[in-house]
N, C-alpha and C positions, 0 to 999 in steps of 0.2 A: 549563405545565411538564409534560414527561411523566410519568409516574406505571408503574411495573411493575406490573400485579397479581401476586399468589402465585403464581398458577397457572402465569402467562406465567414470571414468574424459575424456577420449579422447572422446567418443561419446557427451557429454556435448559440451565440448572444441568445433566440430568439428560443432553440429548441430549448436552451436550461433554463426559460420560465416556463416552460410547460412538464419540463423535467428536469426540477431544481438540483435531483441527486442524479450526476451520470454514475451509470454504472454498469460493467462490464464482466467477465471472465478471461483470466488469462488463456492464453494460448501458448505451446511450447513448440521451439523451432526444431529439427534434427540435431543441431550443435548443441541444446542445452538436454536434452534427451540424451545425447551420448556419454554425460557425465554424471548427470544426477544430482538431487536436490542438496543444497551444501556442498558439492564437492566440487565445484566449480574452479579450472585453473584461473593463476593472476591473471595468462597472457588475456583471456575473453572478458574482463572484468576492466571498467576506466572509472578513471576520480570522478569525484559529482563537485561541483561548484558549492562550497559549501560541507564537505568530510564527505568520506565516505566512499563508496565505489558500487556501481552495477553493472550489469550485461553492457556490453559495449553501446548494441543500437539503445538501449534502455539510457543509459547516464547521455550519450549525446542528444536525443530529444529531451530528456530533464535538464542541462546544462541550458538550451535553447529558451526551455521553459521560465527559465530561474531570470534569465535576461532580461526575456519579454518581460517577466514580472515587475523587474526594477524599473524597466520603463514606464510603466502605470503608477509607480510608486508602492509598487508592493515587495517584500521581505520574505522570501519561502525561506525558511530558518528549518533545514532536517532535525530531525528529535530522534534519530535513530541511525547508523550506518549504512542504510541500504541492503546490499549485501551480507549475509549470515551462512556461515560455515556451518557444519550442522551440531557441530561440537557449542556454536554458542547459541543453535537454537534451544539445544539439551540444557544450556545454562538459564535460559531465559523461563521454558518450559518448567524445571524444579521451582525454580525461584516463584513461580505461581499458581502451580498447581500442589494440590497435597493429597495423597495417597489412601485418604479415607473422608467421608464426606465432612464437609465444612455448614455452616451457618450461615454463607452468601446466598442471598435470593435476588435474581433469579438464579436458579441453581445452572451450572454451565460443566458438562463433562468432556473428557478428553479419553479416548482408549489409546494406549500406547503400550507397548512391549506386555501387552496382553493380559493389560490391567486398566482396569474405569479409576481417572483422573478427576478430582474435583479443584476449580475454582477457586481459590482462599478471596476472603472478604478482604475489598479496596483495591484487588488487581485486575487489572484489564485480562483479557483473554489472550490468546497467543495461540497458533495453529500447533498443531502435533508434529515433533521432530519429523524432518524429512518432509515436510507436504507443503511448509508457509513460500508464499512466495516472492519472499525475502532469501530462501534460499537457493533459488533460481535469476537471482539478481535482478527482479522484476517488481520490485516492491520499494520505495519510500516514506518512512514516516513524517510529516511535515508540520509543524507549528500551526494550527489552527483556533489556538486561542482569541485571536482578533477576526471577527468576520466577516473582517475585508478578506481577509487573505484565505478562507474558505468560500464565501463569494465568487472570489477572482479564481480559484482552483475551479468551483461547479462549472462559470462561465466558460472559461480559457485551457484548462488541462487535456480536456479531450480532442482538442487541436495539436497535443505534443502527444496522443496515446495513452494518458493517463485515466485512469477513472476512479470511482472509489468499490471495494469489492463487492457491497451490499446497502441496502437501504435502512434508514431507521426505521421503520418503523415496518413490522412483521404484514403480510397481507392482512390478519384478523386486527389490525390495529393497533397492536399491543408494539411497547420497543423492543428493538429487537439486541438480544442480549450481546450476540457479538459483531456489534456494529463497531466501526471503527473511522469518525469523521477524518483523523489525521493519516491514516493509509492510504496512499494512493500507488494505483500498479500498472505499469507496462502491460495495454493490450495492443499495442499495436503489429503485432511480428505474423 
C-alpha cells in the first residue's frame, strides 16, 4: 500500500497554493508505442475502482488514488470510461464536431482525415481520433462538480501521477477554450 510521508503531503499540500492547477504532459512508455493510440490489448489494460479500465501502472495508482480519496471523505465518481478504443474516439469525435463551420464562440477546430472540424454549440471539445489520451489508457474523466472533489484532486493527484492537461485560463488571460477541469491523466511512466 502506499503510504505519504508528512513531509511529501505538505510539500503537495503547499506547492498547489502556489499552483492551484497541477498540470503536466503525458509521456509514452515502449509498450504503449508498440500498439498505438486506441488499439491497445485487454491483457495491458486493469478495472479502475469505479468502471472503466486503463494502462495497467495508470488504473493501479488511480485505484490508490480513489482510496486515499474516501479516506478524506471524498467521492472520485468517473464521468467517462477511461480507456477508448479509437472506434469510440470516432463516436465521440462526430457526435461533436460538425463538418462545416458552426455558431459556437469560441470557435474550436479539429483537422482530421484531412478536413477542418468545427465544434457544435454546448459540446465540450474532444481531442482528434487517434491522439486523446484516453486512447493510451492515460486519461480519466472524473466528477468535479463539487469542489471538494477538484480541490482534493489539485491538492492530492499529483502524488498518484495524475494532473490536469492544461490550465484555464490562456497566458493573455483569456479562458482557455479547451480546458477540461474533469480530465485528469497519467504522467507519471
Amino acid at each position: 500500500m502506499l503510504r505519504c510521508n508528512c513531509w511529501l503531503r505538505l510539500f503537495f499540500n503547499w506547492s498547489s497554493v502556489m499552483r492551484p492547477e497541477p498540470v503536466k504532459k503525458i509521456s509514452l512508455d515502449a509498450t504503449l508505442r508498440s500498439h498505438g493510440n486506441g488499439k491497445l490489448p485487454r491483457k495491458i489494460l486493469e478495472p479502475l475502482n469505479g468502471g472503466g479500465q486503463l494502462y495497467t501502472p495508470a488504473a493501479r495508482f488511480y485505484n490508490l488514488m480513489v482510496k486515499e480519496a474516501e479516506k478524506d471523505g471524498i467521492e472520485l465518481d468517473p464521468v467517462a470510461a477511461g480507456y477508448r478504443s479509437l472506434e469510440q474516439q470516432e463516436a465521440l469525435f462526430f457526435e461533436r464536431y460538425a463538418p462545416r463551420p458552426t455558431t459556437r464562440i469560441p470557435k474550436v477546430t479539429r483537422l482530421y482525415q484531412g478536413k477542418t472540424w468545427w465544434l457544435k454549440r454546448g459540446k465540450s471539445p474532444s481531442a482528434t481520433p487517434g491522439t486523446s489520451p484516453h486512447g493510451w489508457g492515460l486519461a480519466q474523466d472524473i466528477d468535479v462538480r463539487d469542489e471538494r472533489v477538484f480541490r482534493w484532486l489539485c491538492r492530492n493527484a499529483p502524488m498518484f501521477g495524475f494532473y490536469l492537461q492544461g490550465r484555464k485560463l490562456l497566458p493573455n488571460g483569456k479562458p482557455n477554450p479547451e480546458y477540461e477541469a474533469w480530465h485528469w491523466q497519467f504522467c507519471h511512466l
